[in-house]
C-alpha positions in Angstrom: 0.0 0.0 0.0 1.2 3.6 -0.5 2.7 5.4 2.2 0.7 8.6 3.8 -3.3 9.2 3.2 -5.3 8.0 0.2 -7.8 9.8 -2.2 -10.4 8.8 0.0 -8.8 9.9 2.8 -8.1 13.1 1.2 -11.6 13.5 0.6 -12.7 12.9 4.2 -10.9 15.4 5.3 -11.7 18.1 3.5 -15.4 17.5 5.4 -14.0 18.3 8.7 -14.8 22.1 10.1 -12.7 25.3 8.7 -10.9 25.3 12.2 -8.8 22.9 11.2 -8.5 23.9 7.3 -5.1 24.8 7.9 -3.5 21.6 9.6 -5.5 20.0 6.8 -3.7 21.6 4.3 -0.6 20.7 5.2 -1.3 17.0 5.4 -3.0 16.7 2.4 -0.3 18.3 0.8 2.2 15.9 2.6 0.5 12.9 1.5 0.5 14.1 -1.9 3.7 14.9 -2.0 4.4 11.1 -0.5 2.2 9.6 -3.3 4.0 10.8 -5.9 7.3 10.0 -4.8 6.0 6.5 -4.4 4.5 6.8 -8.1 7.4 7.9 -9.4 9.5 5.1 -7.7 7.3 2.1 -8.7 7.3 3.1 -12.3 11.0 3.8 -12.4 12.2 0.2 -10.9 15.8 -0.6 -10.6 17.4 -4.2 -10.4 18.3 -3.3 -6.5 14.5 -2.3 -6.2 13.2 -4.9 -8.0 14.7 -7.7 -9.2 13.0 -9.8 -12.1 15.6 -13.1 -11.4 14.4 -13.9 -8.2 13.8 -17.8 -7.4 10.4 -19.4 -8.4 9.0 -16.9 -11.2 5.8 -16.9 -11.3 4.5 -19.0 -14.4 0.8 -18.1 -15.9 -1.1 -20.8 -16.2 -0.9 -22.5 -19.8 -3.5 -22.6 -22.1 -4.7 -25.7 -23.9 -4.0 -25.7 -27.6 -6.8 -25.9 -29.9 -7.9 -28.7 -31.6 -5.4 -29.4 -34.7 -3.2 -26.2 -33.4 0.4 -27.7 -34.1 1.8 -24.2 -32.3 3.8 -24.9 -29.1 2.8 -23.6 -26.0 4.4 -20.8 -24.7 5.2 -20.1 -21.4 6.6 -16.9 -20.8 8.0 -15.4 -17.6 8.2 -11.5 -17.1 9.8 -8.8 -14.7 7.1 -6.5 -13.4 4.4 -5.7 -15.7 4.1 -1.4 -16.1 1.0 0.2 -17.2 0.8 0.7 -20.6 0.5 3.9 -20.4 3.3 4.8 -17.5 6.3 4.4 -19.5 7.3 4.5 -23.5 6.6 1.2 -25.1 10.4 1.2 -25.9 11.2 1.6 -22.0 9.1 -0.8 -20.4 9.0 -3.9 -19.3 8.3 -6.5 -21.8 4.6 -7.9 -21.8 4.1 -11.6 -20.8 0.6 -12.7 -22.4 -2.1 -11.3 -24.3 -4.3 -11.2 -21.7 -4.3 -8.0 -20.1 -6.1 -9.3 -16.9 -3.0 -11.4 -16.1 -0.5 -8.6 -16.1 0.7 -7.4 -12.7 2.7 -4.4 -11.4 5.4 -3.8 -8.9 2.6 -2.8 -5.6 0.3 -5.4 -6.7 2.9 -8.0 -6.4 4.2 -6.7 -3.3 0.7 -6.6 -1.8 0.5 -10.1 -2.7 4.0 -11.0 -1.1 2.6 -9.0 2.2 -0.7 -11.3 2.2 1.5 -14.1 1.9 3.2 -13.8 4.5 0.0 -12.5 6.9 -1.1 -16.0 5.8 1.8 -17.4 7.1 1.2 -16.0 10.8 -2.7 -17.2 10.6 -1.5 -20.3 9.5 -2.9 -20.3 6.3 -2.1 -21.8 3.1 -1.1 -19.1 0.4 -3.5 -19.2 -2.6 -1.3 -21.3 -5.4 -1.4 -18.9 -7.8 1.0 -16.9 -6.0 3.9 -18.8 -6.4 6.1 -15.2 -7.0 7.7 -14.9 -4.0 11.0 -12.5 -4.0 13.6 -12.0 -1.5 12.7 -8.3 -0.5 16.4 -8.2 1.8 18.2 -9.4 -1.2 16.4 -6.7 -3.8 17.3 -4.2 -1.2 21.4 -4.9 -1.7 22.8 -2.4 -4.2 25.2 -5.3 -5.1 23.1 -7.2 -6.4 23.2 -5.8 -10.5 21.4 -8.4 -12.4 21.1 -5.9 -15.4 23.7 -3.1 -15.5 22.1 0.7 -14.4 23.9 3.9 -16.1 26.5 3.8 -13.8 28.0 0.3 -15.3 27.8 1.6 -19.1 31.7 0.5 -19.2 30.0 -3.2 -19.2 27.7 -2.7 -22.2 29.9 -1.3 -24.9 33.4 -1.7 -26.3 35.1 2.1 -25.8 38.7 0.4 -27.2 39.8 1.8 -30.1 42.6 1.3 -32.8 45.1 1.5 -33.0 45.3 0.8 -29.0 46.8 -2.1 -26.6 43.5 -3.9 -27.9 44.0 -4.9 -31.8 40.9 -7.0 -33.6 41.9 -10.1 -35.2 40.7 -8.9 -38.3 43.5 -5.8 -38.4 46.2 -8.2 -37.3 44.9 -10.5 -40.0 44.7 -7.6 -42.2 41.3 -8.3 -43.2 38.3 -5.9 -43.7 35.5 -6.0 -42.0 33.2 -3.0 -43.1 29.6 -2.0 -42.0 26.8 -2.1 -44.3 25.1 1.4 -44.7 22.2 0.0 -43.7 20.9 -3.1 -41.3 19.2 -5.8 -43.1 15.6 -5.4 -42.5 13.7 -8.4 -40.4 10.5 -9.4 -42.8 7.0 -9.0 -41.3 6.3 -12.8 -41.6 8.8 -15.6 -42.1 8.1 -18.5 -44.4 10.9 -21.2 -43.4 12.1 -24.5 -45.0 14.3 -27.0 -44.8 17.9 -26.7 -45.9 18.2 -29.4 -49.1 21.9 -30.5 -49.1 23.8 -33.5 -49.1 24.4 -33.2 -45.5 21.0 -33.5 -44.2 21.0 -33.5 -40.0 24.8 -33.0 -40.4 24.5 -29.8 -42.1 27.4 -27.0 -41.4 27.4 -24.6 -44.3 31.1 -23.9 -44.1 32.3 -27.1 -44.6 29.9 -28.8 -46.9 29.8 -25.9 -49.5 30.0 -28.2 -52.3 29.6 -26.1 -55.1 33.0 -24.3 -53.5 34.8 -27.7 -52.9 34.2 -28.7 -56.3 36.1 -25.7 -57.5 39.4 -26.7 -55.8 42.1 -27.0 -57.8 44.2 -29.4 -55.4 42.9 -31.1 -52.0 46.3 -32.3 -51.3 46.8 -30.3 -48.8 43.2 -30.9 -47.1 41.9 -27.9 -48.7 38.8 -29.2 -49.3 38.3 -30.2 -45.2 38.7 -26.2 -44.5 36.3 -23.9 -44.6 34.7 -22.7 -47.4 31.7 -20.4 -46.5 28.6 -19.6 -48.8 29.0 -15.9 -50.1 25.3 -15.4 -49.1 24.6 -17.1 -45.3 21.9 -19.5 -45.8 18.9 -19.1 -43.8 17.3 -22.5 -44.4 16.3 -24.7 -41.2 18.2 -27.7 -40.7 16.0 -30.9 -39.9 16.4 -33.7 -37.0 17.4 -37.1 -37.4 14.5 -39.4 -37.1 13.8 -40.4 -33.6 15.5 -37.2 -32.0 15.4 -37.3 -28.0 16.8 -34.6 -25.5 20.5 -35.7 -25.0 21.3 -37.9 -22.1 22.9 -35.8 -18.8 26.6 -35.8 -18.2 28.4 -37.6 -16.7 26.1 -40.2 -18.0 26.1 -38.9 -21.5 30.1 -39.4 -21.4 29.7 -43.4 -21.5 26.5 -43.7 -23.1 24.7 -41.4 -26.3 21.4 -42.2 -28.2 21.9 -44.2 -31.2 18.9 -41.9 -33.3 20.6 -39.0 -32.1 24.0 -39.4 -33.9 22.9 -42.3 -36.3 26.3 -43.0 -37.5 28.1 -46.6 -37.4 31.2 -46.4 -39.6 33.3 -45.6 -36.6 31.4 -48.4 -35.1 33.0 -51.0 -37.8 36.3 -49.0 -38.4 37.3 -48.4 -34.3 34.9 -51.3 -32.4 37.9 -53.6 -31.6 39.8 -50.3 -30.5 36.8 -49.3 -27.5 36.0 -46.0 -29.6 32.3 -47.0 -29.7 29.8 -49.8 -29.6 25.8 -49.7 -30.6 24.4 -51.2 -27.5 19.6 -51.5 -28.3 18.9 -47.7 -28.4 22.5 -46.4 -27.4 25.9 -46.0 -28.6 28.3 -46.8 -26.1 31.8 -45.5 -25.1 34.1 -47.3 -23.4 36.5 -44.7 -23.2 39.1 -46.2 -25.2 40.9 -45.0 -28.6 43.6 -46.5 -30.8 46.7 -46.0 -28.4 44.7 -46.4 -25.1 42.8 -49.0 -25.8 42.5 -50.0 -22.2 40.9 -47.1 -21.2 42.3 -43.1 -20.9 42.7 -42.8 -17.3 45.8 -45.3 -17.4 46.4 -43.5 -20.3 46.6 -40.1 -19.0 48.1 -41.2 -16.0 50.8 -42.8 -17.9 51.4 -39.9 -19.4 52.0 -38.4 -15.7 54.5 -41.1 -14.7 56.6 -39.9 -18.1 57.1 -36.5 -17.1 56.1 -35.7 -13.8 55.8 -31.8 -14.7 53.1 -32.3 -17.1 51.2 -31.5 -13.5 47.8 -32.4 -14.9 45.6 -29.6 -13.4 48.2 -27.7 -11.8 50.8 -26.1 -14.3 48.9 -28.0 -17.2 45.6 -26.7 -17.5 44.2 -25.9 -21.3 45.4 -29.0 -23.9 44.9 -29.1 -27.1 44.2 -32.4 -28.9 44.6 -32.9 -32.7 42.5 -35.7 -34.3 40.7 -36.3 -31.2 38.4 -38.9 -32.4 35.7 -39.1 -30.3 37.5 -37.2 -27.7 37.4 -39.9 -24.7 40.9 -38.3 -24.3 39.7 -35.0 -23.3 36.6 -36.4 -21.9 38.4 -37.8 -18.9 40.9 -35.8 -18.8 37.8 -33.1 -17.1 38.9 -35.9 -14.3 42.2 -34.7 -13.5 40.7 -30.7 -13.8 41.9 -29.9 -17.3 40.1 -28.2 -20.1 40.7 -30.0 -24.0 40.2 -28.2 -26.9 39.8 -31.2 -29.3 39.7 -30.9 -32.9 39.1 -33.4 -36.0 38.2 -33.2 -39.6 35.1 -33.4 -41.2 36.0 -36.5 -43.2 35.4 -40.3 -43.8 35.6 -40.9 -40.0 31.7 -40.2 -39.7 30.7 -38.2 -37.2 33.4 -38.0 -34.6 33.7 -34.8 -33.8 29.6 -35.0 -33.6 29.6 -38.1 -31.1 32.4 -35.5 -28.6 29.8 -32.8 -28.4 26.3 -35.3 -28.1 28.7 -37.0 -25.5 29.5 -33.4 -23.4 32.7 -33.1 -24.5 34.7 -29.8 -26.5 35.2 -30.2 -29.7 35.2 -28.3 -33.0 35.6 -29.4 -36.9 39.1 -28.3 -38.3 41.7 -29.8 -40.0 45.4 -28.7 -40.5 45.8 -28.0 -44.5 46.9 -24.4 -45.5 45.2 -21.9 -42.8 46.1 -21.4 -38.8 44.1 -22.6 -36.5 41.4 -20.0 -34.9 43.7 -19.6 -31.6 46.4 -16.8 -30.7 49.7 -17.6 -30.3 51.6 -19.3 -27.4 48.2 -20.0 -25.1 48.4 -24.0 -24.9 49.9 -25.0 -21.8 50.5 -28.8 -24.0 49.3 -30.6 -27.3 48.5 -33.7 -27.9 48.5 -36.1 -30.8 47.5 -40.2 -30.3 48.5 -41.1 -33.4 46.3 -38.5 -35.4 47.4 -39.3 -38.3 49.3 -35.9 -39.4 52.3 -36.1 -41.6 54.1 -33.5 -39.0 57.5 -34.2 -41.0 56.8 -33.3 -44.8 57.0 -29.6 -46.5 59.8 -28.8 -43.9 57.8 -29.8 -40.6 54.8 -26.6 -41.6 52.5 -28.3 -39.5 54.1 -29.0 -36.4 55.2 -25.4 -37.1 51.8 -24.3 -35.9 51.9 -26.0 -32.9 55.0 -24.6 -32.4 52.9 -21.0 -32.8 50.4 -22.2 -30.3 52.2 -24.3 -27.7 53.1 -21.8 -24.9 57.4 -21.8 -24.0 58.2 -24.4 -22.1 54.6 -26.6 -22.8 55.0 -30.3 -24.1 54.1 -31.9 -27.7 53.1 -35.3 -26.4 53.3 -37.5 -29.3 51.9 -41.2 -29.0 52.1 -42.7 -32.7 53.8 -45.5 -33.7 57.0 -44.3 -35.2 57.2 -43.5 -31.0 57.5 -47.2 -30.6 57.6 -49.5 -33.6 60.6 -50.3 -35.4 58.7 -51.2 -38.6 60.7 -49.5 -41.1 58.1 -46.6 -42.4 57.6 -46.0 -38.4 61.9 -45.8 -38.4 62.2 -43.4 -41.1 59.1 -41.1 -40.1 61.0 -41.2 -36.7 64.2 -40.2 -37.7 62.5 -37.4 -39.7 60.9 -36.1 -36.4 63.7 -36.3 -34.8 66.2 -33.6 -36.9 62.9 -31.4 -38.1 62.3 -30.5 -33.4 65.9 -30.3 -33.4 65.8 -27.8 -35.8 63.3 -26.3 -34.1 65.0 -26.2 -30.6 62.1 -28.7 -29.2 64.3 -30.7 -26.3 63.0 -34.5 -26.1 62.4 -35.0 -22.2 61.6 -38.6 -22.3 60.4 -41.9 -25.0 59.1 -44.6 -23.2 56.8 -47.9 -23.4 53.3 -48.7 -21.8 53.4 -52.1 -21.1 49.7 -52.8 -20.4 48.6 -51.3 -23.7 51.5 -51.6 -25.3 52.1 -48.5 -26.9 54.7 -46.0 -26.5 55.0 -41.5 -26.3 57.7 -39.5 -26.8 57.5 -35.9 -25.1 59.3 -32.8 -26.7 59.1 -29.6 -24.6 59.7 -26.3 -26.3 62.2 -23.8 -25.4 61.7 -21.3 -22.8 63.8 -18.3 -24.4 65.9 -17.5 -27.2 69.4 -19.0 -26.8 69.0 -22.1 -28.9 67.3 -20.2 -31.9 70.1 -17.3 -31.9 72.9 -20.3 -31.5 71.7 -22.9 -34.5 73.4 -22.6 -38.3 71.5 -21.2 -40.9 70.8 -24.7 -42.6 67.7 -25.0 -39.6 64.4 -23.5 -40.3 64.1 -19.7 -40.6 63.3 -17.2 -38.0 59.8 -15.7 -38.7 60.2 -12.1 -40.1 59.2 -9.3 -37.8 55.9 -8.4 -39.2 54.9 -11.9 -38.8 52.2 -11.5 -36.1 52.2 -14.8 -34.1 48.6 -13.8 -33.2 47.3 -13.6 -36.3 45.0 -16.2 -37.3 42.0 -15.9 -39.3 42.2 -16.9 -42.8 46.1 -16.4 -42.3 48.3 -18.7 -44.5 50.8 -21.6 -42.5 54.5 -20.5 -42.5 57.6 -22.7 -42.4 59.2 -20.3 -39.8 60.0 -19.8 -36.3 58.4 -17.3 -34.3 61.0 -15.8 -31.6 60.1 -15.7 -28.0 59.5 -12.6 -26.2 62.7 -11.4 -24.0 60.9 -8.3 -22.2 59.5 -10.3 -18.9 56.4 -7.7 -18.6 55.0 -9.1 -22.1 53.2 -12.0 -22.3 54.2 -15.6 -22.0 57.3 -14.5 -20.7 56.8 -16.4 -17.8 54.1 -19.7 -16.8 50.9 -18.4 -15.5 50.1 -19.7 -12.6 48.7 -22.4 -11.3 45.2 -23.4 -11.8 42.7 -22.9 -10.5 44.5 -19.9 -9.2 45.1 -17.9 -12.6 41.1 -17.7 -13.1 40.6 -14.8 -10.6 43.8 -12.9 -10.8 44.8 -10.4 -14.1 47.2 -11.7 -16.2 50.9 -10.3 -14.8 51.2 -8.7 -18.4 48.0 -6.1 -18.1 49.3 -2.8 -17.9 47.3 0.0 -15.4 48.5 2.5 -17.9 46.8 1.0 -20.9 43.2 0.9 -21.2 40.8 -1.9 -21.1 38.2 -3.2 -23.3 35.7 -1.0 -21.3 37.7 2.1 -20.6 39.3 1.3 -17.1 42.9 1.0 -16.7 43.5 -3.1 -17.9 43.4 -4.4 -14.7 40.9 -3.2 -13.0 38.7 -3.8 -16.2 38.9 -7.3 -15.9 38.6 -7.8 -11.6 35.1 -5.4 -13.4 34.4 -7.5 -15.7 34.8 -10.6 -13.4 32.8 -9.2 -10.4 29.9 -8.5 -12.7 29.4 -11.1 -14.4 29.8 -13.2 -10.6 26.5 -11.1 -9.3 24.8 -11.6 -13.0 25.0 -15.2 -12.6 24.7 -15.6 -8.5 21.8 -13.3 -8.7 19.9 -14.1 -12.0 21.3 -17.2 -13.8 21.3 -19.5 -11.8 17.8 -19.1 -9.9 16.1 -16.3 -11.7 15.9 -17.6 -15.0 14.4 -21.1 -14.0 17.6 -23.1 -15.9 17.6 -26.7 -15.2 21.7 -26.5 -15.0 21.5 -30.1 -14.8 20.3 -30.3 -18.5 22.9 -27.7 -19.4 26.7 -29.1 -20.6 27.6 -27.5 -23.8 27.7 -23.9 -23.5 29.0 -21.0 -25.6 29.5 -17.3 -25.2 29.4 -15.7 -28.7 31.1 -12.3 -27.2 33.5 -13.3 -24.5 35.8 -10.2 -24.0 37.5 -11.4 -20.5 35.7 -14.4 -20.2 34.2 -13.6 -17.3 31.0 -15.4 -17.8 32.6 -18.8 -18.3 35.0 -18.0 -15.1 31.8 -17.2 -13.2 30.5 -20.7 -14.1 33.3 -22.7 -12.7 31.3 -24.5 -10.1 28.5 -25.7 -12.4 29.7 -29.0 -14.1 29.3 -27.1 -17.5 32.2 -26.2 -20.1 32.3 -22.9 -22.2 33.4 -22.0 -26.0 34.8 -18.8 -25.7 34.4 -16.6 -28.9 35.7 -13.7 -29.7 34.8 -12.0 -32.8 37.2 -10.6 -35.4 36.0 -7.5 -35.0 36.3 -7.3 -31.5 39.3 -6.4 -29.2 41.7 -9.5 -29.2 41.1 -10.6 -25.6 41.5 -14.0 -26.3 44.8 -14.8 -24.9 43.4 -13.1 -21.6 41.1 -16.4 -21.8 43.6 -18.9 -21.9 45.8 -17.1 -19.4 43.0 -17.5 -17.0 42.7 -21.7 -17.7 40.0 -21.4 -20.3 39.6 -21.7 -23.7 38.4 -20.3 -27.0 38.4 -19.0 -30.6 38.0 -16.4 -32.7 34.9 -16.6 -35.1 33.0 -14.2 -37.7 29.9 -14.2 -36.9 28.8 -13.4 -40.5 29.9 -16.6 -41.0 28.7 -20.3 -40.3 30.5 -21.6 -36.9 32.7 -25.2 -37.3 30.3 -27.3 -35.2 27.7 -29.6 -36.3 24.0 -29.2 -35.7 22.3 -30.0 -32.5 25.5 -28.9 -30.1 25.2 -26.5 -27.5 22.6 -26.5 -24.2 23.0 -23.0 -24.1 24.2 -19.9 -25.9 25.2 -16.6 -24.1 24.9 -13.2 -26.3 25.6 -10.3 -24.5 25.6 -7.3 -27.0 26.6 -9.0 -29.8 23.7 -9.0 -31.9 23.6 -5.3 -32.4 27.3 -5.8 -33.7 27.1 -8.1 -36.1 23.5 -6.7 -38.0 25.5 -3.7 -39.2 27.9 -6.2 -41.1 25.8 -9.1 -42.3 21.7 -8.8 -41.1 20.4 -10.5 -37.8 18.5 -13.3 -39.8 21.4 -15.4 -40.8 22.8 -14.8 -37.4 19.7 -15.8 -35.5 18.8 -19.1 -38.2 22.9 -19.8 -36.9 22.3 -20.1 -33.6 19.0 -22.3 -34.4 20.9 -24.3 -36.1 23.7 -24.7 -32.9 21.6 -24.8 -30.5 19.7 -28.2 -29.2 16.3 -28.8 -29.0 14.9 -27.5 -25.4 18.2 -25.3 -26.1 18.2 -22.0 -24.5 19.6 -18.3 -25.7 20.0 -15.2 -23.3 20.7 -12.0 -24.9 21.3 -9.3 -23.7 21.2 -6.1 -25.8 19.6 -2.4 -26.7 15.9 -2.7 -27.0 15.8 -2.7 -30.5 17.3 -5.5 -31.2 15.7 -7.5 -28.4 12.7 -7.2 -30.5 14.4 -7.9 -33.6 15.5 -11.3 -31.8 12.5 -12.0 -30.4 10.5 -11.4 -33.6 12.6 -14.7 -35.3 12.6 -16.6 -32.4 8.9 -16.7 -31.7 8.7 -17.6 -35.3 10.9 -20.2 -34.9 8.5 -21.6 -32.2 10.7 -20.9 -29.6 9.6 -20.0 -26.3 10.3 -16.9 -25.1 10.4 -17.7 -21.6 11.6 -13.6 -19.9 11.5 -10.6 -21.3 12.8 -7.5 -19.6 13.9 -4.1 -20.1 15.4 -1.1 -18.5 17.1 2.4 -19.9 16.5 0.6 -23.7 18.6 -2.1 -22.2 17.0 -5.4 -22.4 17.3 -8.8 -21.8 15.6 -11.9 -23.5 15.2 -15.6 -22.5 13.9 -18.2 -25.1 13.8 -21.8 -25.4 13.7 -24.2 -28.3 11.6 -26.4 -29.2 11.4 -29.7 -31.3 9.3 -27.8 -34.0 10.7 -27.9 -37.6 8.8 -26.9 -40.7 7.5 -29.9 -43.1 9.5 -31.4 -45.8 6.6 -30.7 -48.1 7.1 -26.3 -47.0 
């Protein structure tokens, strides 16, 4: 209720006699006064005041479908409902239904939450629609930013510039990015279909462009594994495989997949007898083995531990990258020993792999290592990995293991398991003794070869170099020194190099020195942030990212996890499309999920920040199709990206991306200007996709949707 006198109070005094006209005065005017503070204050809410993430949202109750109505049901949860006519449409609060009886402002709620808890003292039980039950202590805490007020604009937008500390990856790639004039328009009504290619299910536009591939002059070199993107993004649906089921839960899903969910069996006849998979009724089955650890990775890891005990999984070795992963079992147990794997494989005649790693809950991305860099800075993997991947490391003057040479931090180990490790066969002798001279030439010190008795196999462990001597002392018949205006960064769409890149020798740059150990080098700014150069966000570097961190900690505490109504159980697979610090994967450390860090080309290159911090990422063009196959992420996070990218390339193609990304019963918070919310919103709710919050403030807003299973017919 309002504080001070009411109308009707007001008019029940002015009845009294003229004697007391004057005191009258005064308190009517008072009360006045009071009621339109309290006006004024309900319509202008804040997050502290009122926070819309609060556990146990209230949900309206669901309507049956018509008869024949193939439309999903949505249910929709809201922040307070305004008046229409309190606020601009583009200021308030997002409505919740089209029934105006339903909606409910900020007082009426409260009132509610007071009878509540009167019942409670009677001993009553509350009425069950009034399930909305916030924590009025918890709104009351200024700390508690769920959505960031005027006072946090550093958080919303990008204020680095060029040419600054904070280069793109497009300018150290020396690519264009330009802004159309104007922002693809979003129709008034969508008519989709569904995408006819080869591919079917499997669909990712980049990589099974086969007009493009057919156009190759050579695939010796893999070209025609690498991408090669459609000049117009399609925005085509791409259908599920018969039988589709929401994914089993990790840890579960690590051992165990459903067979109609990745209906693939060549891996099952190439790899059975190796304990890559098994079709088990409806399931395919994981045993965790692979070709060189075919008695299980664990004993594989761990033999790996016993060969060079400062590998330190979990401590000094944190973030691994694994080339032809397979199905990642690799990386999938090593989440046991508290290390992240990036794992990569080709899109090839090994069906699926890559595919079965992400259905399982495990990282993984489609690449191959032909002509172009991989999508990762330089110097940011603590080791790298290769069981017998099947990469000729040792032809065209060793340009492949050249890039991992780029990525591998100083002082990081290649582990190598192949047979040439091992075998004395004399292909495996030759390959060997090829290895051997092409990392000597490259100053890579073998710290141990040895032997696993139970499965048989063998590893050989090279460590690169932790400064310059060795480079500066070899002859010049030993590969060449990368030239100075070879950015070791730069690595979109950037050409391999049969060349060295020098080590830094100033200890305040980065990867001087080993960051430190995990999990400790999550929370603390890399050493190499300077307070005299600005952040992404304006502040000096440092304190930009303890900002960055600390907000994105309250976000999540305070709206994410409760707020939102997120089964985190049912969430594994998650991507942030606009990472900057990573600070929303940090702040998720303690759910058991794992997060693709992406930063765009066009943004400020933060991304060896990530990987300094234990995590991991790429960088992407979001104009572009990502290298993952349909049906792969739980959730997708996109904070002010949108907005971005529909300047360069439209929102459609962008939104019909993430469709095609995300899983069925999938979920997509963005946070962005009002505009675009609706923009977003528009698609999705023609995607049948359930917008589940809407909620704005200051043109800021933020939206949470949910797909569904719904795809258009073959016959549209």
């Amino acid at each position: 209720m309002a504080l001070g006198h009411t109308r009707l109070d007001v008019r029940r005094l002015q009845q009294h006699s003229s004697s007391y006209c004057s005191a009258t005065t005064v308190v009517v005017f008072v009360a006045l006064c009071l009621v339109g503070v309290w006006m004024a204050s309900s319509m202008l809410v804040t997050p502290a005041d009122f926070s819309p993430f609060q556990p146990s949202l209230p949900r309206r109750p669901v309507a049956t479908p018509a008869k024949g109505d193939s439309r999903p049901v949505v249910r929709e949860e809201s922040a307070e409902e305004k008046p229409e006519d309190a606020v601009p449409a583009d200021e308030a609060t997002e409505k919740t239904t089209n029934q105006p009886g339903e909606q409910q402002s900020v007082p009426e709620l409260k009132e509610k939450l007071d009878e509540e808890q009167e019942a409670k003292k009677k001993g009553d039980k509350p009425h069950e629609q009034n399930v909305f039950k916030p924590d009025v202590e918890q709104e009351a805490k200024k700390e508690a930013e769920v959505f960031p007020d005027a006072s946090q604009a550093e958080l919303l937008y990008e204020t680095a510039t060029e040419p600054g500390p904070w280069r793109t990856q497009a300018a150290e790639s020396n690519m264009e990015t330009k802004e159309k004039t104007t922002a693809s328009s979003i129709p008034a009504s969508f008519s989709w279909k569904l995408c006819n290619v080869e591919a079917g299910a499997d669909y990712i536009p980049c990589l099974d462009n086969v007009e493009a591939i057919k156009k190759l002059r050579s695939d010796t070199h893999y070209e025609h594994r690498e991408r090669h993107c459609p000049q117009e993004p399609p925005t085509c649906l791409v259908p599920l495989p018969k039988g589709y089921r929401s994914p089993i839960r990790w840890p579960e899903s690590r051992d165990q997949i459903w067979y109609n969910n990745v209906p693939h069996t060549k891996l099952v006849e190439y790899k059975g007898h190796q304990n890559w998979v098994n079709v088990s009724g409806d399931h395919l089955i994981f045993p965790g083995g692979g070709t060189q650890f075919k008695r299980g990775a664990l004993h594989y890891i761990d033999f790996i531990q016993e060969a060079k005990k400062d590998v330190a999984w979990g401590k000094r070795t944190r973030v691994v990258l694994d080339v032809g992963c397979g199905v990642a079992s690799f990386g999938g147990y090593l989440f046991d020993r508290d290390v992240l794997t990036m794992s990569f494989a080709p899109k090839d005649e090994h069906e699926a792999q890559v595919q079965f790693a992400l259905e399982r809950g495990i990282p993984a991305i489609s690449a191959v290592m032909g002509t172009k860099r991989l999508p990762f800075p330089g110097r940011v993997f603590d080791a790298v990995h290769c069981a017998r991947c099947r990469v000729p490391w040792h032809i065209e003057g060793g340009k492949l293991l050249l890039e991992l040479d780029r990525l591998l931090r100083p002082g990081g180990y290649f582990v190598w398991s192949a047979t040439p490790a091992y075998q004395k066969l004399p292909e495996d002798v030759e390959i060997w003794q090829a290895m051997s001279a092409l990392t000597r030439s490259m100053c890579w010190k073998m710290v141990n070869k040895v032997k696993d008795r139970l499965n048989r196999v063998g590893v050989a462990i090279f460590q690169k170099p932790i400064d310059n001597r060795c480079y500066d002392g070899r002859s010049a018949a030993n590969l060449p020194l990368c030239g100075e205006y070879d950015n070791v960064d730069a690595a979109w769409n950037v050409s391999l190099e049969s060349c060295i890149h020098k080590l830094p020798v100033d200890p305040a740059i980065r990867s001087s020195r080993w960051p430190e150990e995990w999990p400790l080098r999550l929370e603390r700014a890399p050493y190499w942030l300077k307070s005299s150069e600005p952040g992404v966000y304006g502040k000096p570097a440092p304190e930009d990212f303890e900002a960055d961190y600390d907000h994105w900690k309250r976000v999540i505490s305070n709206s994410y996890m409760d707020g939102l109504g997120i089964d985190w159980s049912a969430v594994r697979n998650v991507m942030d499309m606009n990472a900057v610090y990573g600070g929303f994967a940090a702040a998720l450390r303690d759910v058991k999920v794992w997060v693709m860090n992406v930063v765009p080309i066009d943004s400020p290159d933060t991304l060896a920040i990530i990987y300094e911090r234990g995590l991991f990422g790429l960088y992407h063009d979001w104009c572009e199709s990502f290298s993952t196959y349909p049906r792969s992420y739980d959730l997708v996070h996109a904070d002010h990206i949108f907005s971005k990218v529909k300047k360069r390339c439209g929102l459609l193609s962008v939104i019909v991306e993430v469709d095609r990304m995300a899983r069925p019963e999938g979920r997509l918070i963005v946070r962005d200007d009002m505009e675009t919310i609706n923009e977003v919103r528009s698609i999705a709710e023609s995607l049948h996709w359930e917008v589940r919050l809407s909620y704005s403030q200051e043109k800021e807003g933020l939206l949470f949707v949910q797909k569904t299973m719904w795809r258009p017919s073959p016959s549209s």
